[in-house]
N, C-alpha and C positions, 0 to 999 in steps of 0.2 A: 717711642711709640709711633708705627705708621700712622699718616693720616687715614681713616675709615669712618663711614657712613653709617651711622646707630641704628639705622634700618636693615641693613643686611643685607641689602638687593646683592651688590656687587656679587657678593657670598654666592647666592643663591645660581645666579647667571655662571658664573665663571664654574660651577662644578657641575650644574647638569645642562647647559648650553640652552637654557629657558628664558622666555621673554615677558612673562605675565606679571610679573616683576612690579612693571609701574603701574597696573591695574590694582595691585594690593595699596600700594600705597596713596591712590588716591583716596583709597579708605581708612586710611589712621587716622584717629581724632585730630591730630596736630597738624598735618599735612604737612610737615616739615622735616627736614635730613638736617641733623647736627651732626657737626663732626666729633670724632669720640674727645675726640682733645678738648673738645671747648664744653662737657659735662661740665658743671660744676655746682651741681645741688643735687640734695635728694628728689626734690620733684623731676628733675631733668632723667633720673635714674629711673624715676617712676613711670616716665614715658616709655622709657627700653624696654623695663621689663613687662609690661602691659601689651607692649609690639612682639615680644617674646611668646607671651601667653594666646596675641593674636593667629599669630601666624599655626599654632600646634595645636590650637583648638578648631579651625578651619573645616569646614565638612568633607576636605580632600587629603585632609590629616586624619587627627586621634576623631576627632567630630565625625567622621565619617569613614575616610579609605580603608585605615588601618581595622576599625570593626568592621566592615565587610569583608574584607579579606580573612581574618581569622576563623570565618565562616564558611566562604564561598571557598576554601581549599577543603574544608572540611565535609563530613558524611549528613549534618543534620536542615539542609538548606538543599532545595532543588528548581530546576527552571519552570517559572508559571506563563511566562510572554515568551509563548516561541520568537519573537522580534527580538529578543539578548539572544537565543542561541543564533539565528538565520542571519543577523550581521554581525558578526563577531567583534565586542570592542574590547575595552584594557580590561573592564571589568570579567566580562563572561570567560575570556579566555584562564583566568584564574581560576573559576570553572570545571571547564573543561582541561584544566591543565597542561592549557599548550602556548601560557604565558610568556613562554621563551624564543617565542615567535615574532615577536616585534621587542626594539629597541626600548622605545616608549611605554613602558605600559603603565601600569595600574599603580606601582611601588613608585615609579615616578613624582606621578605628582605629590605622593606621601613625603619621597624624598627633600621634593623641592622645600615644603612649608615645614617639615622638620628642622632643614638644614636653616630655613629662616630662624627658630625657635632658638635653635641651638647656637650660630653666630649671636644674637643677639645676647643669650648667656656668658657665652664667651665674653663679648666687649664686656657686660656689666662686672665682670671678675676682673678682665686687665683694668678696668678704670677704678676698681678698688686697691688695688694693687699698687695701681700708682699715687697713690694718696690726693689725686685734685678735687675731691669732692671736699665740700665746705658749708658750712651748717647756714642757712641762707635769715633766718628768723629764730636769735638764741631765745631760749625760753623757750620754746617749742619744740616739743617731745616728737613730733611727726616730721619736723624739717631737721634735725640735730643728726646729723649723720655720724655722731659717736653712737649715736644710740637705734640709730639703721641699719649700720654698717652689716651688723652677725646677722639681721632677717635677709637683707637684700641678697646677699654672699649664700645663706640657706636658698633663698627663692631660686635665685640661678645656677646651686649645682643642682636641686632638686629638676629645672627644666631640662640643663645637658644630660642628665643620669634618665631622663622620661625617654630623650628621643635617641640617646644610644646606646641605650637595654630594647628596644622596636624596633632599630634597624639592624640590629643583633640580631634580630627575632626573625627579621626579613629578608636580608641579606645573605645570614651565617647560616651554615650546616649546622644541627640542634648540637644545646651542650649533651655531649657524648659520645661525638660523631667519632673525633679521636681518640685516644686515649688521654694524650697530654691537656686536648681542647687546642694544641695552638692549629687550628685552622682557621683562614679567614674571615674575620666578623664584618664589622660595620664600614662607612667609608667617612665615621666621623672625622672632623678635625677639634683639637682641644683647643686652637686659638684660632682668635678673628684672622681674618683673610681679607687682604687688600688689592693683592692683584695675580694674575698666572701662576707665577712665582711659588707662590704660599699652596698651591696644589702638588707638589711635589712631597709626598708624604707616601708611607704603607700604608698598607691598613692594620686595622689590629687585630690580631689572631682573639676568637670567642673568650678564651679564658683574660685575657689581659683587659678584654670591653668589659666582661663582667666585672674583673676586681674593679674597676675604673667606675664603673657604674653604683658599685656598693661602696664606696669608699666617698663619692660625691655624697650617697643618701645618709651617711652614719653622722658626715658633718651635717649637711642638713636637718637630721633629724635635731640635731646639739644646736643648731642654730636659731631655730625657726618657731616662731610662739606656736601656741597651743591655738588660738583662734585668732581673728579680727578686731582690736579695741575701739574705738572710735578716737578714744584720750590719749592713743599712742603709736596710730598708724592712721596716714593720708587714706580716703577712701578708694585712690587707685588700688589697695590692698585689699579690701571688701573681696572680692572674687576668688583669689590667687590660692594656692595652695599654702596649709601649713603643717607643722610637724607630722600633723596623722597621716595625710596624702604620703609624705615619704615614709614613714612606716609602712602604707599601703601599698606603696611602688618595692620597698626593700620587701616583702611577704612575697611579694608576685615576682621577682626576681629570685629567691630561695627555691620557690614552687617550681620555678621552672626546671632551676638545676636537681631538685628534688632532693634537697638539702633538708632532709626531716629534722635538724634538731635544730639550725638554726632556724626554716622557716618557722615552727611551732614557736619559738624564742622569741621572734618578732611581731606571730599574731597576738599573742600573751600582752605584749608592751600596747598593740594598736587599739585590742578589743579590750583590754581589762580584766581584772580577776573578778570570781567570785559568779554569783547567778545573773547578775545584767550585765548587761553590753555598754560599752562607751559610748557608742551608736545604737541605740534603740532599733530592732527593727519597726516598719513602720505594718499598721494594720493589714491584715489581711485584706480587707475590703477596701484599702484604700490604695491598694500598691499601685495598680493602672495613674491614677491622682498625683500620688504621694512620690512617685519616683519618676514617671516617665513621663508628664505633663506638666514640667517645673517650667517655669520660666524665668527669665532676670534674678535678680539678688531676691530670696527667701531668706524667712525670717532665721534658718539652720544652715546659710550659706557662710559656710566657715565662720559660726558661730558658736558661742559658751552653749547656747541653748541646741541640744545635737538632733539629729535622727538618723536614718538608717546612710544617709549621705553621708561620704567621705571627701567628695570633692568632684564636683562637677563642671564642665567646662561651660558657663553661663551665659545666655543668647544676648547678642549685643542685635536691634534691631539695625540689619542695611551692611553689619560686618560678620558677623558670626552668631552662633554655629549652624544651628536650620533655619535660614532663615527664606528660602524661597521654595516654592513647590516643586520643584525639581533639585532638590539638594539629595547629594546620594544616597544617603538614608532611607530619604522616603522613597524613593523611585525606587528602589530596591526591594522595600519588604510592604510598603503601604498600599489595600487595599481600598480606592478613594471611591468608587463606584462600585452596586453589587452586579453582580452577573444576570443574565436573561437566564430560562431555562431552557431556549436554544445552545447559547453558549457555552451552557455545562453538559451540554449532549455528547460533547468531547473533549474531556478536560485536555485532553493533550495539543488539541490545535487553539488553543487562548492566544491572540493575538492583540490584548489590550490587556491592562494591570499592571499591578507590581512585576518584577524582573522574576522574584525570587516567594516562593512558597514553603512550609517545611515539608520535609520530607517520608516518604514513607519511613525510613526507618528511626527517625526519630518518634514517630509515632509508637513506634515498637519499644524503643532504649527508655522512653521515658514513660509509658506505662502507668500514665494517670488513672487516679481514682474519680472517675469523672462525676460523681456523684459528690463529690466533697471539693477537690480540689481547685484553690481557689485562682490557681495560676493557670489550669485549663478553663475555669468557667469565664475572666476577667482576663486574661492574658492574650488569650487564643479567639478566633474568630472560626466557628466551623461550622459556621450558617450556608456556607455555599455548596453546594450541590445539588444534582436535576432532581431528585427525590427526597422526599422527610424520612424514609427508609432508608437510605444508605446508609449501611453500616459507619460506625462512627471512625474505623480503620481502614475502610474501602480508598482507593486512591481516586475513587469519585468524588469523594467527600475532603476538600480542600480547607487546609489549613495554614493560615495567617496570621504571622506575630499582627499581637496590638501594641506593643511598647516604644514602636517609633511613629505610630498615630493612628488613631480610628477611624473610620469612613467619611468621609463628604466632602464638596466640590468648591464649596464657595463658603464666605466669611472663615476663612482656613484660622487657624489658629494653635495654641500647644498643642492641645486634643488632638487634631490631625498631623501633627508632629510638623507645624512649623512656628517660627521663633520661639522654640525649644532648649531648653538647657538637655547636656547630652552628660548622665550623670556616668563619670570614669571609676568610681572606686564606691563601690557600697558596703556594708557590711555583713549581707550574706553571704557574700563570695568567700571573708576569711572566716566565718562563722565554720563555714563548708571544709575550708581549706585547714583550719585547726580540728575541726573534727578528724579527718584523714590521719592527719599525723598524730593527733592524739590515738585514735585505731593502731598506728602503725606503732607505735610507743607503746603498746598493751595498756593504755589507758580507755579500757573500755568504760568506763562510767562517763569522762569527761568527753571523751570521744560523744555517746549515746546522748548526752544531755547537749550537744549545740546541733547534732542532728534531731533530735526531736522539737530545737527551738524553731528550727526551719520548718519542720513539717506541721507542726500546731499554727505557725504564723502561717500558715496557706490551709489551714482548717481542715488538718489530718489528725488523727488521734499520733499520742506517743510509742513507742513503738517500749515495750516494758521490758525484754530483753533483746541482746544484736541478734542481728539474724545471723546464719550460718556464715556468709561472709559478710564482716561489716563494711569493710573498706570497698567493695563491689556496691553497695548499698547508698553510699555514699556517694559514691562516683556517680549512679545513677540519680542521686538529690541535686548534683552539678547541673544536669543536663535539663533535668526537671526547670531550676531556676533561674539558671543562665544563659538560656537559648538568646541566639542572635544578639550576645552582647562581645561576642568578637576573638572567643576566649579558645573555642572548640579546636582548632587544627593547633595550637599551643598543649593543651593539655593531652591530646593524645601525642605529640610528637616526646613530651616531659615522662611520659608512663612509655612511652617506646611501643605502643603501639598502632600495626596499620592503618591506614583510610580505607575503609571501604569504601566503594563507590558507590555504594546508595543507591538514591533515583536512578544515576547516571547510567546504569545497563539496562533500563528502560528507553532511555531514547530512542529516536529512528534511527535505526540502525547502529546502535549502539556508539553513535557518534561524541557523547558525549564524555566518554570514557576510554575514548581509541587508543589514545595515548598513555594508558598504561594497560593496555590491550583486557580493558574490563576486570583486571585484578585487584586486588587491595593493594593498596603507595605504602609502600615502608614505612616507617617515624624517617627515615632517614636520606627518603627519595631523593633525588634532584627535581621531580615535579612540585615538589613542597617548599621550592626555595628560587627565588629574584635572582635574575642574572646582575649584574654592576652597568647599568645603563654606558655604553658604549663613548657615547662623551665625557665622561668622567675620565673612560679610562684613557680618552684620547689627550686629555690633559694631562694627566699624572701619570708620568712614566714609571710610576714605582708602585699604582696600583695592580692587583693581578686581578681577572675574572674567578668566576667558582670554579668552573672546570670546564 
């Protein structure tokens, strides 16, 4: 076993040619680099994979890059600060879809603190592997690494299977694109990396990252308790993901490939049989509270006692995940100040706000019942505009998620979405997602009943028979509930259909959509897909670019 650094800088440095490296690491609890050789406890293990969980929960990771992106390439997000489109940075040009315009961009940084996530799993596998861990205090169920050994092994293919099903996602042309899939996916590595050298690898063609990705979750799934005990896991486990997370990661990996009977297979195992959910959804009137205002370890933070959480990535204050008033999240969608009614005299020249507004035609696809529905009246902010008259679909009349924070300037806090838990896996989404396939399996009863659980939880009546098309019906409950959680340019790329360009043929001069000359993007664009950052490839002679 090479000598390597349980931190993973090296990793990180050597594949994307980045330096911010030791800025992360002045923030680990430990402040300390062990060599992998000289692990020899489960607490020692307990640091890696905590550094593991650090680095991928990051608000330039899964905590933030990676959901803005799945947005901002998509139709239901548009620009609110002319100052994102008038100086173009890594974020906006995803946008505008002219991300291939710089080396650096936006997938970058996701890259960098994936790659961190994911070496760090790495090492926690070879060092299992090599048998030197050693039970440091016997009698004790939390230090006995006979009895750690199948969580920790679950914990870290669960985090490699998280960050190379995303950069599958990021990277790769959609599964589909070929017929076989083997075109090039991720630019993971499946083992720790210690110097130049160990960049010399392919990549892996989409189909071979998926089996690889589902193959990590199924043992995961096998490996990995059902919750947190106190009486048999160190409280570094308290946060971490357990079997359901990879249940919920293997669901969203089926979805993608639109694998109807496995995915319906797996949301079955995550949600449960029968009329309740394993995950409770959480009240209507509480959802702003109850989901998007969490912060630190909660009393359902990978606990026996559930709710509509599945596993969220939990704010550590001073390291992750929102934890400053400019973390991308909020700068993106948060409305921290209201507008004058000068300001709104032209919504189009706003040169202060959030980056990102929704868009007119999500106004459209989603189609609230705004008289009832509790994710328009609690979710959305549509107080802004020059007049109490404006129509409530006018694009005078501006709209603001509330789920990454509500308004105000000072004493910031969850509420305004900082030191914030950024919940990853809830259980409407597969409520949603079992619904679909259950439609698509002519199980229209079973189907009908998890879509009406959704629409009664946001205080809609039940719907007593499907509508004409259900699966169309459904797709529109997606959109309804999943706005700006990072999911939208996936799910149309999964259904194979276009991006319209939305807002974006309103710009000045149609600037914001120039690049695919104001058409709808394919599922299958090259607009819709990260070039392989150019120092990567200048290292690894055996990687290729997309095209």
């Amino acid at each position: 076993m090479k000598t390597r650094l349980i931190a993973g800088c090296l990793a990180i440095g050597s594949v994307l040619g980045l330096a911010s490296c030791e800025n992360y690491l002045d923030e680990v609890a430990t402040k300390t680099l062990i060599q992998a050789e000289n692990v020899r406890t489960v607490e020692e293990l307990e640091i890696l994979m905590t550094g593991a969980y650090s680095g991928i929960a990051r608000n330039l990771a899964f905590g933030g890059n990676a959901l803005i992106i799945g947005e901002t390439f998509g139709d239901l997000v548009a620009i609110n600060n002319t100052g994102y489109r008038n100086s173009p940075g890594r974020s906006s040009r995803v946008y505008t879809w002219t991300h291939r315009e710089e080396d650096y961009g936006f997938q970058a940084e996701f890259l960098q603190w994936s790659t961190f996530g994911l070496t760090n799993a790495n090492n926690v596998l070879e060092i299992l592997r090599a048998n030197q861990v050693q039970t440091s205090v016997p009698g004790d169920p939390r230090r006995d690494i006979a009895q750690q050994r199948g969580r920790l092994e679950g914990e870290a293919r669960f985090v490699r299977a998280l960050c190379v099903f995303e950069q599958t996602r990021l990277l790769g042309y959609p599964w589909g694109y070929t017929n076989d899939n083997s075109h090039p996916g991720p630019i993971a590595s499946f083992r720790s990396m210690s110097n130049f050298g160990d960049l010399a690898y392919p990549r892996l063609s989409v189909r071979a990252a998926y089996d690889s990705v589902l193959n990590d979750l199924r043992i995961a799934e096998r490996l990995l308790p059902e919750n947190y005990d106190p009486a048999r896991h160190l409280p570094d486990y308290q946060p971490r993901a357990n079997k359901y997370a990879a249940l919920a990661l293997m669901a969203r990996v089926y979805f993608q490939q639109d694998n109807v009977d496995s995915c319906l297979a797996v949301c079955n195992r995550l949600l449960g049989s029968g009329s309740t959910y394993r995950f409770p959804l959480v009240p209507g009137n509480q959802m702003l509270t109850g989901l998007f205002q969490r912060t630190a370890i909660t009393p359902t933070t990978n606990a026996a006692t559930r709710d509509e959480v599945i596993m969220e990535f939990v704010n550590v204050v001073g390291r992750n995940v929102q934890t400053t008033n400019a973390a991308p999240i909020r700068a993106h969608y948060v409305l921290q100040s209201a507008y004058t009614t000068a300001q709104l005299g032209n919504v189009n020249t706003l040169s202060s706000g959030p980056n990102l507004r929704m868009s007119q035609r999500f106004k459209t696809l989603a189609s609230f019942d705004r008289t009832r529905d509790l994710r328009y009246r609690t979710l959305i902010d549509t107080s802004q505009t020059a007049t109490t008259t404006t129509a409530w679909d006018s694009p005078n009349r501006l709209w603001f998620t509330l789920k990454w924070g509500i308004r105000g300037t000072s004493n910031l806090g969850p509420a305004q979405g900082v030191n914030s838990n950024v919940v990853y896996f809830r259980s409407a989404e597969f409520i949603l997602m079992r619904a679909e396939m259950r439609a698509r399996k002519n199980d229209i009863t079973g189907a009908l009943a998890d879509l009406n659980a959704i629409r009664q939880r946001a205080g809609l009546t039940a719907l007593a028979a499907p509508p004409a098309d259900l699966v169309a019906e459904i797709r529109r409950e997606f959109v309804r509930e999943l706005f700006t959680e990072g999911q939208r340019i996936h799910d149309l790329k999964r259904r194979r259909e276009a991006v319209d360009p939305g807002d974006r043929t309103s710009s000045p001069g149609r600037a914001d959509c120039a690049a695919s000359d104001c058409q709808p993007v394919p599922w299958n664009s090259r607009l819709t897909v990260f070039l392989i950052p150019q120092t990567f490839l200048d290292r690894n002679p055996l990687a290729v670019q997309n095209d």
